[in-house]
MIFI-731165 format. One line per 2 residues: number of its first residue (from 1); their letters; for each residue z, x, y of C-alpha. Coordinates in Angstrom, 3 decimals, always signed. Layout:
<rs>
NUM) a) Z/X/Y | ...
</rs>
This chain:
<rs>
1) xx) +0.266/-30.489/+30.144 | +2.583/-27.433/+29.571
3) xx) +5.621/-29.557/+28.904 | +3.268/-31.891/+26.134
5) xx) +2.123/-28.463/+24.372 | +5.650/-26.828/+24.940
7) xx) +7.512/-29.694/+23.451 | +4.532/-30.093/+20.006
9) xx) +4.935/-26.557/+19.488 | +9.044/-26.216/+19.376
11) xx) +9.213/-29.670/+17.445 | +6.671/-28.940/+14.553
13) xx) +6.899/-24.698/+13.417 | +4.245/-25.562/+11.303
15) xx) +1.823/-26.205/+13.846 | +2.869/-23.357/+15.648
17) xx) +2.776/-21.254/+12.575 | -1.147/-22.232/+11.755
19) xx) -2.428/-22.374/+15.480 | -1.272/-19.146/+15.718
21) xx) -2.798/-17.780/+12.948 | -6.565/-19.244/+13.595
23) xx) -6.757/-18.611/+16.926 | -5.053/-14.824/+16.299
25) xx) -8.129/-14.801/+13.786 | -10.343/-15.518/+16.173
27) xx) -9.119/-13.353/+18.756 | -9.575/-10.317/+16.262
29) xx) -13.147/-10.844/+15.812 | -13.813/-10.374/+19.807
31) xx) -15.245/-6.953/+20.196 | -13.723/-5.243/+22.972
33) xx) -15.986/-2.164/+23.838 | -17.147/-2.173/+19.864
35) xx) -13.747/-1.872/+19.294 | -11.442/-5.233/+17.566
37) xx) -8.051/-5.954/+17.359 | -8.356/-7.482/+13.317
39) xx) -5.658/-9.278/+11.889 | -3.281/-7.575/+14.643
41) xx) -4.982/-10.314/+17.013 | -2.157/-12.514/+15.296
43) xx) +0.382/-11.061/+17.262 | -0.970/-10.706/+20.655
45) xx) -1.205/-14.304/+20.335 | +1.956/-14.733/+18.569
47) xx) +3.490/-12.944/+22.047 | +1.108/-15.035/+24.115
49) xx) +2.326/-18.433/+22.539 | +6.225/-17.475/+22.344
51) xx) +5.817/-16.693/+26.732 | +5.415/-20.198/+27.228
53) xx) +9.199/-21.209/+25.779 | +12.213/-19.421/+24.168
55) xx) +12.283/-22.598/+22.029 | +8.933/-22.197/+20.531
57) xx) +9.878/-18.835/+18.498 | +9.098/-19.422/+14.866
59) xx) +12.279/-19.583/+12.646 | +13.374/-16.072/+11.391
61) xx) +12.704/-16.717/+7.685 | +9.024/-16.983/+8.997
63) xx) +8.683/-13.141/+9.783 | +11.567/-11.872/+7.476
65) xx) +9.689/-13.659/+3.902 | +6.034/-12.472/+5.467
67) xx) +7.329/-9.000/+5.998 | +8.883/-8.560/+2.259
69) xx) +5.958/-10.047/+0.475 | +3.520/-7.681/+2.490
71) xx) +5.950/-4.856/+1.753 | +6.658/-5.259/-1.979
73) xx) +3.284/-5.755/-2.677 | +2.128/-2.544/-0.948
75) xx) +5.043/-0.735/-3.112 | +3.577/-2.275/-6.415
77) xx) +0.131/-0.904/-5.618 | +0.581/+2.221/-4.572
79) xx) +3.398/+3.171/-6.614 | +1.393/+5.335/-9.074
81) xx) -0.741/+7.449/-6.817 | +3.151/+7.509/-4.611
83) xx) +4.735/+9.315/-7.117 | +1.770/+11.516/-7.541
85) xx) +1.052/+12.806/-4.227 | +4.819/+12.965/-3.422
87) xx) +5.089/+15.726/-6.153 | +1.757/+17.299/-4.574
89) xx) +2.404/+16.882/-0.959 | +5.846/+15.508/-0.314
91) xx) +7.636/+18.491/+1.468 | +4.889/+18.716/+4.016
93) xx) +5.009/+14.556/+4.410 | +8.298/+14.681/+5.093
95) xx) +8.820/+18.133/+7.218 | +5.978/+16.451/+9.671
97) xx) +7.945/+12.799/+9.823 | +10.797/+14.527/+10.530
99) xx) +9.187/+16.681/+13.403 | +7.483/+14.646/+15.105
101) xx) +10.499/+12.062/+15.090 | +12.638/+14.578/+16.524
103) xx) +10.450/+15.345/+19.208 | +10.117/+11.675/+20.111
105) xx) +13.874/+11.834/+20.674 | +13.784/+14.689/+22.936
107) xx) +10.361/+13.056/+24.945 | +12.725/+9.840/+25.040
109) xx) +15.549/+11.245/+26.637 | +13.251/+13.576/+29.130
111) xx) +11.826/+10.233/+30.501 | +14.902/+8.339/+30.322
113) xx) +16.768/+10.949/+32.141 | +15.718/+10.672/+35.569
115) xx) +15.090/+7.115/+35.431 | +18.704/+6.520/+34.740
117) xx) +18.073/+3.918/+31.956 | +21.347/+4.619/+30.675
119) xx) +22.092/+5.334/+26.608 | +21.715/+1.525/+25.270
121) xx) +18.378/+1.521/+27.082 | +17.114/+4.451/+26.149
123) xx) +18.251/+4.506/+22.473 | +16.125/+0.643/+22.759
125) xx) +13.283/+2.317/+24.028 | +12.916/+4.645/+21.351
127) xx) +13.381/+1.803/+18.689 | +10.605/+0.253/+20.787
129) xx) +7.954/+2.395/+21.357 | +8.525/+3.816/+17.333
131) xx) +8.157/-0.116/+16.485 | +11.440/+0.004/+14.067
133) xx) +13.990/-2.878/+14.357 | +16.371/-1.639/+11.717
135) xx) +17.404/+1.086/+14.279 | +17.387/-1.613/+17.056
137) xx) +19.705/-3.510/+14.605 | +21.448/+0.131/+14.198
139) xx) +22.076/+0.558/+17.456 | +23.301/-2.878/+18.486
141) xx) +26.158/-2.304/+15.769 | +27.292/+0.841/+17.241
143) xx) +27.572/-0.462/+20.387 | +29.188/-3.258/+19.384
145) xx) +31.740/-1.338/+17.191 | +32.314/+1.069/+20.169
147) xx) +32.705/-1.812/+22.842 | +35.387/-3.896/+20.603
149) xx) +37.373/-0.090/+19.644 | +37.369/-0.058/+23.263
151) xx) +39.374/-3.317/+24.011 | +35.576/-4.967/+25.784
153) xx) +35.547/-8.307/+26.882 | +33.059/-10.683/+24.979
155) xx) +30.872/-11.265/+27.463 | +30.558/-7.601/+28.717
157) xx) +29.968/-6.756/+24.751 | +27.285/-9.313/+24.813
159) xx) +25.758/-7.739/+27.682 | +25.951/-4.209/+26.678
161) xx) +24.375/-5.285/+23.148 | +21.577/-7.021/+25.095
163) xx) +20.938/-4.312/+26.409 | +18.698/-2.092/+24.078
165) xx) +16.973/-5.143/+23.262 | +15.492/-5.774/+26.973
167) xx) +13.868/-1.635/+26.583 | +13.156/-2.760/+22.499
169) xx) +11.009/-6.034/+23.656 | +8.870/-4.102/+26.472
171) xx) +7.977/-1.171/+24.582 | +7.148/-2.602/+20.844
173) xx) +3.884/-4.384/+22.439 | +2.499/-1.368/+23.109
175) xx) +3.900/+0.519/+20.214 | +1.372/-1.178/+18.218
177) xx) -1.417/-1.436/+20.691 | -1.188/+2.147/+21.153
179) xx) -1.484/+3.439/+17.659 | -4.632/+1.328/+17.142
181) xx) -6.265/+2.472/+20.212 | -5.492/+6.229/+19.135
183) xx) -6.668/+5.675/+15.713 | -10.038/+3.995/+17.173
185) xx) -10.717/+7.144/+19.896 | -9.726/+10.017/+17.986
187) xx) -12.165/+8.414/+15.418 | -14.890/+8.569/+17.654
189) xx) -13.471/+12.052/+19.643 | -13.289/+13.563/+15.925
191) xx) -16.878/+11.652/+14.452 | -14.516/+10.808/+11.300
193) xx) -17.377/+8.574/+9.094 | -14.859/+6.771/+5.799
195) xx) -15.650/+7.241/+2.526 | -13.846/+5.404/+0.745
197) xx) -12.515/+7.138/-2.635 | -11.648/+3.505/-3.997
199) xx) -13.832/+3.894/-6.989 | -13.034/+7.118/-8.178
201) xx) -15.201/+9.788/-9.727 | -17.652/+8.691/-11.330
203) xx) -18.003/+7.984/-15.038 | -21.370/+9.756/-17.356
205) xx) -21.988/+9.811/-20.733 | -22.762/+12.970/-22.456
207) xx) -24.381/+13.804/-25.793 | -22.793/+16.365/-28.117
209) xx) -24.087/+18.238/-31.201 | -20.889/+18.898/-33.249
211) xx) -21.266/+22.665/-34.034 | -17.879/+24.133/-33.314
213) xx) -16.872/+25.296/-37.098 | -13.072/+24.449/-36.445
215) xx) -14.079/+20.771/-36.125 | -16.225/+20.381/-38.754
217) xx) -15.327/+18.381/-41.909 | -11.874/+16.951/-39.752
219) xx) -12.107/+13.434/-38.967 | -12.534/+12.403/-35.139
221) xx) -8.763/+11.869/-35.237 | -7.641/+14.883/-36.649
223) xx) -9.969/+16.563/-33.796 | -8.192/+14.833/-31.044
225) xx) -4.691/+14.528/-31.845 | -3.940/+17.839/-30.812
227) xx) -4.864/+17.220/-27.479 | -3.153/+15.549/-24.158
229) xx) -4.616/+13.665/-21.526 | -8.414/+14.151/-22.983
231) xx) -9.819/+11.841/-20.012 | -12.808/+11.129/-22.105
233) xx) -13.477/+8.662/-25.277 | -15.496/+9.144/-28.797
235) xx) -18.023/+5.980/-28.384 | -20.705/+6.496/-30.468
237) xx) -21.673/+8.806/-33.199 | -24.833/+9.632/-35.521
239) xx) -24.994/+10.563/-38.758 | -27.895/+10.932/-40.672
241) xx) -30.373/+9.197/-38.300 | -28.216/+5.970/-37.887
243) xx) -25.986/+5.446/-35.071 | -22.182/+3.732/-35.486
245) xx) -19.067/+3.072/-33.722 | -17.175/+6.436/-33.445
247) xx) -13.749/+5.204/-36.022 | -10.780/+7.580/-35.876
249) xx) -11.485/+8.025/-39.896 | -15.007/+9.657/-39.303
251) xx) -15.720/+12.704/-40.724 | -17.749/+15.296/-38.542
253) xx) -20.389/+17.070/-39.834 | -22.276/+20.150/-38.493
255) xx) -25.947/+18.553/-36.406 | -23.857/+15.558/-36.228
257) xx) -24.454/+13.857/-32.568 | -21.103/+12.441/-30.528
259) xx) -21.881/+10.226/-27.544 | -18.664/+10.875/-25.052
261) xx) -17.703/+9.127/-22.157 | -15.787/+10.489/-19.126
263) xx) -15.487/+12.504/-15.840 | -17.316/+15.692/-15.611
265) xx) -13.771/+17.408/-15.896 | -13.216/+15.730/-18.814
267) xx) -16.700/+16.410/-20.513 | -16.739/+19.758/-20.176
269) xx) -13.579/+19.703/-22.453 | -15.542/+17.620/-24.516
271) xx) -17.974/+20.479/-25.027 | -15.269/+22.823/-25.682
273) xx) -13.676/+20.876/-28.632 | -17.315/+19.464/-30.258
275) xx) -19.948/+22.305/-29.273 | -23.494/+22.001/-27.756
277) xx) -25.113/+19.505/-25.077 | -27.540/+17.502/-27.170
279) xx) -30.817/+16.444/-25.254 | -30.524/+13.032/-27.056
281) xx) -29.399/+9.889/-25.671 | -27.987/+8.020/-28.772
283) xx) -26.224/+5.496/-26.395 | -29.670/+4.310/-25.058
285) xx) -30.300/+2.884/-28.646 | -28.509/-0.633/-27.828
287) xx) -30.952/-2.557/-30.925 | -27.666/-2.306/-32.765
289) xx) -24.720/-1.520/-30.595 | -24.590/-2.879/-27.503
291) xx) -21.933/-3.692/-24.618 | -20.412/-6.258/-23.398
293) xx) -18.009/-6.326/-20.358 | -15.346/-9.073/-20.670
295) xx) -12.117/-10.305/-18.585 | -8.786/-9.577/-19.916
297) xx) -6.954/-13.078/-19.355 | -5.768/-14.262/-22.837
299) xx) -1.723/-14.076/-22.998 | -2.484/-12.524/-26.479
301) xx) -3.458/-8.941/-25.272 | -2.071/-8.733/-21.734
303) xx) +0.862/-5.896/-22.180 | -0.752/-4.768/-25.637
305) xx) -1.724/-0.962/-26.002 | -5.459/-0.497/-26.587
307) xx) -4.551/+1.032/-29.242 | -2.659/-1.802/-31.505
309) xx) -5.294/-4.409/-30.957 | -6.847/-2.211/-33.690
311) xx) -10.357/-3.090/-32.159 | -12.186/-0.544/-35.149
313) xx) -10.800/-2.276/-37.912 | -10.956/-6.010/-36.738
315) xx) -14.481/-5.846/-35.235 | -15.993/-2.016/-35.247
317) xx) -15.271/-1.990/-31.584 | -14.359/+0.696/-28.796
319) xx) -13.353/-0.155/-25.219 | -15.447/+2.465/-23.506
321) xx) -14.027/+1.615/-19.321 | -11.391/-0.515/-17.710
323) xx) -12.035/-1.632/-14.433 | -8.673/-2.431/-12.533
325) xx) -9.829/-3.658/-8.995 | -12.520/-1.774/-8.055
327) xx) -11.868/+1.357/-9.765 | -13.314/+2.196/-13.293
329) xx) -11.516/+4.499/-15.755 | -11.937/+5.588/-19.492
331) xx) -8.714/+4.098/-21.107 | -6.302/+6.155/-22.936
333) xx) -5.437/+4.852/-26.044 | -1.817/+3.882/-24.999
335) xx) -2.681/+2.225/-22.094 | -1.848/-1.363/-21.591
337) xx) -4.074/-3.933/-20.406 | -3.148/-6.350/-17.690
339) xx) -4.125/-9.739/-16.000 | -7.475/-9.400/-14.246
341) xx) -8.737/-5.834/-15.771 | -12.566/-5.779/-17.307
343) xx) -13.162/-4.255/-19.593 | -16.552/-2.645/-21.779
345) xx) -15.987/-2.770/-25.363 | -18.871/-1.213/-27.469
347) xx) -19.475/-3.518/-30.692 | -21.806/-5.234/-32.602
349) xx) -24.331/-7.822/-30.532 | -22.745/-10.376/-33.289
351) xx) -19.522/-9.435/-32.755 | -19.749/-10.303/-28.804
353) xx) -18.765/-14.253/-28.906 | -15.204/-12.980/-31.027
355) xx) -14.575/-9.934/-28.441 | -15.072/-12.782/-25.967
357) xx) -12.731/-15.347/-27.359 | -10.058/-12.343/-28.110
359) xx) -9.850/-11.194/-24.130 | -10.477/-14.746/-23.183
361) xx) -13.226/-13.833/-20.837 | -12.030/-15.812/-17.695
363) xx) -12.344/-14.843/-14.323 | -8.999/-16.871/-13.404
365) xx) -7.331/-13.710/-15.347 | -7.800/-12.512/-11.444
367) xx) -5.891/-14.063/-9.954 | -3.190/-15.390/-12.816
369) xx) +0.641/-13.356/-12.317 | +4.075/-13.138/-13.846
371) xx) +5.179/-14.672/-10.646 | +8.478/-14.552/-12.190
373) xx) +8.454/-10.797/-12.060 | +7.113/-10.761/-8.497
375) xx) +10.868/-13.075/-7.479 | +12.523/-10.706/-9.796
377) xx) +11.380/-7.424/-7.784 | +11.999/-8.866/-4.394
379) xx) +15.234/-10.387/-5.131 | +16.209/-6.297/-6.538
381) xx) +14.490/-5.158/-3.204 | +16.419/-7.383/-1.318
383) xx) +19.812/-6.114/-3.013 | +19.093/-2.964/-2.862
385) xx) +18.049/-2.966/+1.256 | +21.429/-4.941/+2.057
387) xx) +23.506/-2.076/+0.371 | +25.369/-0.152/+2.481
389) xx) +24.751/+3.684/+2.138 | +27.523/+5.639/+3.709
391) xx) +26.558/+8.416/+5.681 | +29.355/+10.525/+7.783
393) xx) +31.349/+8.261/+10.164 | +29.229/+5.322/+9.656
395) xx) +26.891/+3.522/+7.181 | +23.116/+2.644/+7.332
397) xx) +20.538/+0.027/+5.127 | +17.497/+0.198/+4.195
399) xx) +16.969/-3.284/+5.262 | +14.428/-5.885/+4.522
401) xx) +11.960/-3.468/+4.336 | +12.856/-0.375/+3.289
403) xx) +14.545/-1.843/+0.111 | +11.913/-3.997/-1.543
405) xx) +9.264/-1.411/-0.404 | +11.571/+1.213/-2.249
407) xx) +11.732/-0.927/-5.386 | +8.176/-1.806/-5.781
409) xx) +7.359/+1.777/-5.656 | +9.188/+2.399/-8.919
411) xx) +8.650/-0.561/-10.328 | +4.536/-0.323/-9.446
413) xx) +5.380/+3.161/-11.661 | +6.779/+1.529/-14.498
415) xx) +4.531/-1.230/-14.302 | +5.725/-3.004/-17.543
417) xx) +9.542/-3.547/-18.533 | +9.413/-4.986/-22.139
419) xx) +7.663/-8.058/-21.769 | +8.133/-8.411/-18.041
421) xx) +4.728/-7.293/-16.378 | +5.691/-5.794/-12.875
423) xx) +2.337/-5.276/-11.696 | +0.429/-7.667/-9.951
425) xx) -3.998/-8.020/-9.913 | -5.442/-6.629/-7.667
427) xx) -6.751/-10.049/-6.399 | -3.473/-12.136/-6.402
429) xx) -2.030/-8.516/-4.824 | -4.952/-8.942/-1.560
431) xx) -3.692/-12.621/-0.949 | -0.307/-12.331/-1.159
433) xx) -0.334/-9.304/+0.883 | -2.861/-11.219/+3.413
435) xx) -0.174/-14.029/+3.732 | +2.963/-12.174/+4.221
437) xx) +1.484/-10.083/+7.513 | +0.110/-13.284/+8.628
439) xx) +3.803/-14.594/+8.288 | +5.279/-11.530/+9.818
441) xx) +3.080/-10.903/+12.843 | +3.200/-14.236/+14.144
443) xx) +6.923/-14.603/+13.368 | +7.495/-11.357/+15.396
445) xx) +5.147/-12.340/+18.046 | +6.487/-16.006/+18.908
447) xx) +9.796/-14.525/+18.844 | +9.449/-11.300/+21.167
449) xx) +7.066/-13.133/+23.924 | +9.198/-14.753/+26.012
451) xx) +11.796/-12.100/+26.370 | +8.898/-9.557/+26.842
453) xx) +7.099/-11.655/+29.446 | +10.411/-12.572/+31.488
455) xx) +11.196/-9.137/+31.382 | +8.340/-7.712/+32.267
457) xx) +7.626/-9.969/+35.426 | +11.377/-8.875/+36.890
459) xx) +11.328/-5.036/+36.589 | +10.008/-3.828/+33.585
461) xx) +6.919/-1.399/+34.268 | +8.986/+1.623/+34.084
463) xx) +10.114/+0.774/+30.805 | +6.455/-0.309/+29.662
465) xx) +4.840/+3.074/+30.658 | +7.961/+4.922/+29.539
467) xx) +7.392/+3.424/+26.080 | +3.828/+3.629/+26.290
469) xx) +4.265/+7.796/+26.636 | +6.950/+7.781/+23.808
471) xx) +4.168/+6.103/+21.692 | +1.043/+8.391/+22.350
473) xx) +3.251/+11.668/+22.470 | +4.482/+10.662/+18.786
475) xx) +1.160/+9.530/+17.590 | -1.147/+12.088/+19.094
477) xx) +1.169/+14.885/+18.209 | +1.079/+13.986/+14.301
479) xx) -2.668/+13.059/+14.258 | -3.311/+16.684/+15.788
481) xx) -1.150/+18.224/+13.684 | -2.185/+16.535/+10.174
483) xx) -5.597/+16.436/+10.986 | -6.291/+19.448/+12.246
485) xx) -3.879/+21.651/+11.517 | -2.816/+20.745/+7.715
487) xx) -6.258/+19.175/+7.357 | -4.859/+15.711/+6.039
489) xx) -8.020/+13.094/+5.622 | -8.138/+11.181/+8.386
491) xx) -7.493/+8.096/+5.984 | -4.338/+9.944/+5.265
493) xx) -3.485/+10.563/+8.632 | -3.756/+6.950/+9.533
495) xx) -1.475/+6.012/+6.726 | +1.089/+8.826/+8.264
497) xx) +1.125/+7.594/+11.611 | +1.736/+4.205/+10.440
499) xx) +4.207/+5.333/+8.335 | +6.396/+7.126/+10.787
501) xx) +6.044/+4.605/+13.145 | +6.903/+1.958/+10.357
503) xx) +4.179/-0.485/+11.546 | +2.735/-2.935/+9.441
505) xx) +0.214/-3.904/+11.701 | -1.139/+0.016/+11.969
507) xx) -1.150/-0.079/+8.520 | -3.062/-3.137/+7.827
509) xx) -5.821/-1.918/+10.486 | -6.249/+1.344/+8.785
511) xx) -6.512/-0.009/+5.135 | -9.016/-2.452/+6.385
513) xx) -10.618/-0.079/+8.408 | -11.318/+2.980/+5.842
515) xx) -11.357/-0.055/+2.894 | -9.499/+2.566/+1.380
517) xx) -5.895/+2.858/-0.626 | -5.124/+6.701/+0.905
519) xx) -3.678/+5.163/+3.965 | -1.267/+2.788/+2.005
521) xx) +0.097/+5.881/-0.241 | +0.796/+7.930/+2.791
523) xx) +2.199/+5.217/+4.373 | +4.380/+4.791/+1.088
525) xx) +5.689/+8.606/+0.947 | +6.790/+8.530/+4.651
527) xx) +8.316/+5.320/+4.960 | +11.511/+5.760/+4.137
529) xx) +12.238/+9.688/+5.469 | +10.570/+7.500/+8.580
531) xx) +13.179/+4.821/+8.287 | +16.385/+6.409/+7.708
533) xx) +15.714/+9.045/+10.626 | +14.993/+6.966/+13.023
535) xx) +18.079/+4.925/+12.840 | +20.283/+7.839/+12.971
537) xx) +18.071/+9.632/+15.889 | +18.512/+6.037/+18.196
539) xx) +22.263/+5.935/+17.542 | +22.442/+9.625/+18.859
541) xx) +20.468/+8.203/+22.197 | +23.270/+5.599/+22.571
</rs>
């Protein structure tokens, strides 16, 4: 029976591939102690499945294209709110990865020390328990550049290479098991209750009576120019007893009422620039403007600016909101509109069946993407992870993830070069993102579990529980520390951890978790500081 299931398993990868991933599914829905294991159940059984044969390890292309597509479209997400909180808290980020990094080393070494592990061992059991392969690969290259400088035989230099990878393959396991079961009991130790920040502040509409003399007689344009970054929009306005669309051209006249729409921050400019809070409600009146809230999926206005569909002219319209996933925010008139995003556009109740036709109203505009663009940015990632960066003596890469997740994050910035759309709907984003850390984690698991199981039945428990105290000194260090002494949300935190430790897996568990995008930005603004040091600390263990 173990030879028939051996030999279907190494002969079709697919099989492997999909048996994996349903019964990895199912594992993660077991509740252990009200605790579960999620998607992450994917690689326990990844490691289970790979035990049985050395031949049944999925092929690498498996874990390598999973791992880049799960990457790159993390990067494109989060590379707005990156660049903003790296301006706002990057020093900190990074002064904490560091630290806590550094003190793994030392922790490393204190344990490795008396259990005479020796420096490829120990350098592999920091790469290990920290869950980073690059520096595994890092440290294999050293050795291997130091062995042949030093006239080694080939077989010795195989041996000596090998051996980082026997400490790497006991303590990664646990690596990831360990951050999840830290995240889950400081949770409960700490009575952390998620609220999730996906939707943003929220969105009112406030009345103004236009009594501020400097406005009066200017048109609504004229009043506004001036101004950056209003946060708010000019919907509705009434004039003599009759309520319109608010046009640029309108004049304002003193008693006149403006409906706005924005964020309280942004209202109470509102009432700087126009004047009074008016107890009226104009935009209650819908008996002749109304809304209508329509998918953006026509190729005709994806990539336009709000502004040059000329909306006012062409129908007496306003677009009031865009909602981009699940978040809703009052469009500024520059702003381009992408694949997926609904949007409320304030017209005529005759006008609705054009506004509808113009967007073209179809829900598919979810899940529709450039996937030309999304090749594009991976194949850049790619390029730009293979490059070798010199640094003193010897060179490092950003590898297979550090360069693509690098790219995305500037081109998620950019989102738009010309007419090549580099952002990706928040839908299409989900599943893509879903697919690739299916790919990776049972790639990775096949792969590591028959090494990890031989190894661990001949004399590996040292190495396990050595590993095991690398991984909860790191972790419970930089939770303590961000949590409670810079006073990081523990969203945040989670998004840290997983960052320094470069875990996918951690990461996927906390976004699912908090069903929030804070731990995917943190993750983002350590992940490289996170990734370069620890393949420089693990060749100084060596």
């Amino acid at each position: 029976m173990h030879e028939t299931v051996v030999n279907a398993l190494s002969t079709y990868p697919i099989l492997t591939l999909f048996v994996v991933i349903g019964l990895g599914y199912l594992l993660g829905e077991i509740s252990f102690f009200g605790f579960r294991f999620g998607i992450v159940g994917v690689l326990f059984v990844g490691l289970a499945v790979g035990s049985l044969s050395p031949a049944i390890a999925l092929p690498e292309i498996v874990s390598t294209l999973g791992l880049i597509m799960f990457i790159y479209t993390i990067g494109i997400q989060s590379g707005p709110g990156f660049f903003d909180s790296f301006r706002k808290r990057g020093v900190r980020d990074t002064a904490l990865t560091l630290g806590v990094l550094i003190f793994g080393a030392v922790i490393t070494f204190a344990i490795a020390f008396p259990l005479q592990l020796g420096g490829p061992r120990t350098a592999g059991l920091y790469a290990g328990a920290l869950t980073n392969t690059p520096a595994l690969a890092a440290v294999r290259e050293r050795l291997r550049e130091h062995g042949k400088a030093g006239g080694m035989a080939e077989d010795a230099l195989r041996t000596l290479t090998d051996e980082p990878v026997v400490s790497y393959s006991l303590a990664y396991p646990f690596g990831v098991i360990g951050l999840l079961i830290c995240f889950q009991v400081m949770r409960r130790v700490w009575r952390v209750e998620f609220t999730p920040d996906d939707r943003g502040p929220e969105i009112r509409v406030r009345d103004f009576s236009v009594r501020n003399p400097a406005v009066i007689g200017r048109t609504i344009a004229e009043v506004l120019q001036p101004h950056k970054d209003l946060g708010f929009v000019v919907s509705r306005i009434r004039k003599d007893g009759r309520s319109d669309i608010a046009r640029s051209d309108v004049r304002l006249s003193a008693g006149d009422i403006v409906a706005v729409v924005g964020e309280d921050d942004a209202l109470e400019r509102a009432e700087q620039i126009f004047g009074e809070p008016s107890s009226e409600q104009i935009e209650r009146d819908r008996s002749h403007l109304d809304y209508r809230r329509v998918f953006v999926s026509s190729e005709n206005v994806v990539g336009k600016r709000i502004r040059d569909l000329q909306l006012e002219d062409r129908y007496t319209a306003t677009i009031t909101r865009v909602k981009r996933g699940d978040v809703d925010v009052v469009p500024a008139p520059n702003a381009r509109l992408e694949y997926g995003d609904r949007v409320r556009v304030l017209t005529r109740r005759e006008n609705f069946e054009a506004i509808s036709r113009l967007f073209g109203d179809s829900i598919k505009g979810q899940a529709e993407t450039d996937f030309g663009s999304v090749a594009i940015g991976m194949v850049i990632g790619v390029m730009v992870g293979l490059l070798p960066i010199p640094l003193g003596n010897t060179t490092i890469r950003l590898g297979l993830a550090g360069g693509p997740l690098l790219v995305a994050l500037i081109l998620g910035k950019l989102e738009r070069s010309g007419r090549v759309t580099w952002i990706i709907p928040i839908s299409a984003n989900l599943t893509l993102r879903q697919i690739g850390l299916l790919f990776f984690l049972a790639g990775v698991g096949t792969k590591a579990g028959y090494q990890f199981s031989q190894t661990l039945r001949a004399n590996g428990w040292q190495m396990l529980v050595a590993g095991a105290v690398v991984t909860f000194a790191v972790t419970m260090v930089t939770m303590i520390v961000g949590y409670k002494w810079l006073k990081m949300p523990f969203e945040s935190v989670m998004g840290v951890v997983s960052g320094i430790h470069t875990q996918p897996a951690a990461l996927a568990y906390a976004s699912k978790a908090t069903n929030s995008e804070a731990p995917n930005v943190a993750y983002a603004g350590v992940y490289p500081v996170a990734m370069i040091a620890k393949i420089l600390l693990a060749q100084l263990l060596t």
